[in-house]
N, C-alpha and C positions, 0 to 999 in steps of 0.2 A: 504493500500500500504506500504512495507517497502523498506526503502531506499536503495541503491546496497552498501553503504559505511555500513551499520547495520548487512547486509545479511553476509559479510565479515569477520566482528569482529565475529559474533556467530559460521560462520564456520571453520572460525581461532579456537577456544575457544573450541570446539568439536572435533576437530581432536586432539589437544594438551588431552584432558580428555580418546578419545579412543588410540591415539598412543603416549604415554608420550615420551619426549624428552631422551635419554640417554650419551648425552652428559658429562653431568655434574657429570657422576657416571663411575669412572676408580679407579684402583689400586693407593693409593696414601702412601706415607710415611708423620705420622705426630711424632712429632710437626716437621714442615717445616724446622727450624733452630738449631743450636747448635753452641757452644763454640768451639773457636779451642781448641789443646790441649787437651782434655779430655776426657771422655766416656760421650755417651748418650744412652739413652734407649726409642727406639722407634717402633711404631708398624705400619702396613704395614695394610691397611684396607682394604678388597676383598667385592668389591660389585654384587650381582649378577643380571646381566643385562638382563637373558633369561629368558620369562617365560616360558618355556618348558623343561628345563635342568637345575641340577645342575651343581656348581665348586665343581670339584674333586681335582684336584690339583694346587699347586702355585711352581712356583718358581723363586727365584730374584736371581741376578748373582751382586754382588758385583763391585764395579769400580775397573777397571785394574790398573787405575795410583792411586789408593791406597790401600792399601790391611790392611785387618790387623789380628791383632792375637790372640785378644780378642774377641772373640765372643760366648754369651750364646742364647738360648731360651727360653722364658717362656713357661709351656706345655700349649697344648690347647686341650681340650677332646674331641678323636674322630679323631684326628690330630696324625701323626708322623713326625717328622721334622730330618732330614739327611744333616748335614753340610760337606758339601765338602771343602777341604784343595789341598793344594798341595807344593813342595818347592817352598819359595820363591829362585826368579830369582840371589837378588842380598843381599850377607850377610848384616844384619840388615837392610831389606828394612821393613819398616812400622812395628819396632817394633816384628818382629816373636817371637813366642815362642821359648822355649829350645830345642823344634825339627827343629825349622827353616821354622817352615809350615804356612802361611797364609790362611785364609777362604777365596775361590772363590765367596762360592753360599750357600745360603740353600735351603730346597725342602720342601713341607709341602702337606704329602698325606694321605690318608685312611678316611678322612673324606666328610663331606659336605655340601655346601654353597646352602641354595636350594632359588628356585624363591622369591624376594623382601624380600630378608633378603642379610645380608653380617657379615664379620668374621674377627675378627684383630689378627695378629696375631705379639706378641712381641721380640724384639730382645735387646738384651743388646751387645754395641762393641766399641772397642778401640783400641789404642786412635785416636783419629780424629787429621787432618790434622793442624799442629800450626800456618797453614795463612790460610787468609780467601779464602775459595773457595766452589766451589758446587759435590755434590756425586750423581752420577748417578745412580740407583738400578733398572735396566732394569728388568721388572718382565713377567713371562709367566704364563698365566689362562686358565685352562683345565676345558672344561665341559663335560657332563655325555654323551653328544652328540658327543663327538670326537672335536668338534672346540677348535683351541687355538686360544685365543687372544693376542697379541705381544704388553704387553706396553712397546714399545721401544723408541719411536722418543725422540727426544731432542728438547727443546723447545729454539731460539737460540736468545738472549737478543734482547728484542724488539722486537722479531717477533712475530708473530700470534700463536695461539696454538693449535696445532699440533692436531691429532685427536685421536692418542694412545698416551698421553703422558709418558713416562717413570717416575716413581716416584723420587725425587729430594730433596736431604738434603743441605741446604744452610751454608755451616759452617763460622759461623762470627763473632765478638767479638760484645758485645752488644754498642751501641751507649751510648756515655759519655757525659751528659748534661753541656752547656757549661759554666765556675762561671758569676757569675754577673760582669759588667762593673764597676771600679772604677770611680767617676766620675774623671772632667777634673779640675786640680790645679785651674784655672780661674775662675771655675765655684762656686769651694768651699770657696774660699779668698770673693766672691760677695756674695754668700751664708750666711756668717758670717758677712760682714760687714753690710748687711741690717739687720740681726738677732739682731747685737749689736746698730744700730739704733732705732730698735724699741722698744728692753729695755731701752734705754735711753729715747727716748720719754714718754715710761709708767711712768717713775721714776720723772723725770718731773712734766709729768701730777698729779701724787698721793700729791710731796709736795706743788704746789699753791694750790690741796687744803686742805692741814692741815693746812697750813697758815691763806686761807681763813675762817677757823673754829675757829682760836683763834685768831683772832683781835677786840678786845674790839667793843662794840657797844657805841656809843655818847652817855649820859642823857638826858632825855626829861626835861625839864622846867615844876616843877609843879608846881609853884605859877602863880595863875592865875592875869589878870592886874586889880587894880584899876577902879572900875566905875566913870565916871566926876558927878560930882553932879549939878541936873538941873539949869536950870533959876533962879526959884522962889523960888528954895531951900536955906536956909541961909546957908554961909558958914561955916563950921567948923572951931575953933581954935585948 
């Protein structure tokens, strides 16, 4: 007989081995964080989720409330990558280059991502925002099948996570560990006075005994006493 709470676990256990979870596998931007102020270089990693189609093409659209104007690509073989620009809205918004143009988006086509593999693909850009805030890189994934998948949503502080989530750069200045505590006046004046207590005691303690070690010992008395001489004994003159 097996139990119906047995029967559960194994059918649990069996459907997860034939229809694995796909959850945990979307377009994401890593490393997660970065430094305000500066340039980072990060890569955008495309997992493919079907097994019946490849990813033919990607593309991420850049956040609107920052743009910027340094943007390279690393190549990737098999791949052609097409950045799109355009003016910026507002003179020196995010740093533009000497034409004035910021990167929208880039596109990354001609290649392909086939079933249970994935593809990262690298971006160098600056400078990043000088307060700390999050970059939205809403990215779009084309398969061989025609479907687009929309990682768009926003995932919105504290809340649940979202089911396409849009890939997310955290830009933050790294946490600065805090010095150590001085102790407290009170604490160090008590600290010292028992400290000086108990060298006084050791100092003490050492000369009773060197003291103890040179003070002369008494003479023992070695002449022994006189025998009485008996009864019947004559006496001595």
């Amino acid at each position: 007989m097996v139990r119906p709470g047995t029967a559960l676990v194994a059918l649990a256990a069996l459907l997860i081995i034939l229809f694995p979870s796909t959850a945990s596998a979307h377009v994401t931007v890593s490393p997660g964080t970065a430094e305000p102020g500066g340039w980072a270089r990060v890569v955008f990693r495309v997992p493919n989720e079907r097994a019946d189609a490849s990813t033919t093409r990607l593309e991420v659209t850049f956040p609107a409330d920052h743009r910027f104007a340094s943007v390279s690509v690393q190549p990737v073989p098999g791949w052609t990558a097409t950045t799109r620009k355009e003016k910026a809205d507002v003179a020196g918004q995010s740093d533009e280059d000497s034409s004035g143009e910021v990167v929208t988006g880039i596109v990354w086509e001609g290649g392909t991502v086939q079933p249970g593999q994935f593809q990262e693909f690298g971006v160098s850009m600056g400078k990043l925002p000088a307060t700390n805030t999050k970059l939205v890189f809403k990215a779009l994934q084309t398969y061989s099948s025609g479907e687009v998948v929309r990682w768009i949503d926003v995932q919105a502080d504290g809340g649940p996570r979202p089911e396409h989530p849009a890939p997310t750069l955290s830009v933050a200045a790294p946490a600065v560990a805090a010095p150590p505590a001085a102790p407290a006046a009170g604490t160090d004046v008590l600290g010292r006075m028992l400290g000086g207590a108990g060298l006084l005691a050791g100092l003490v303690a050492l000369g009773v005994s060197v003291v103890a070690r040179r003070r002369p010992i008494a003479p023992v008395d070695s002449v022994a006493p006189q025998k009485e001489p008996a009864a019947n004994e004559p006496a001595r003159v």
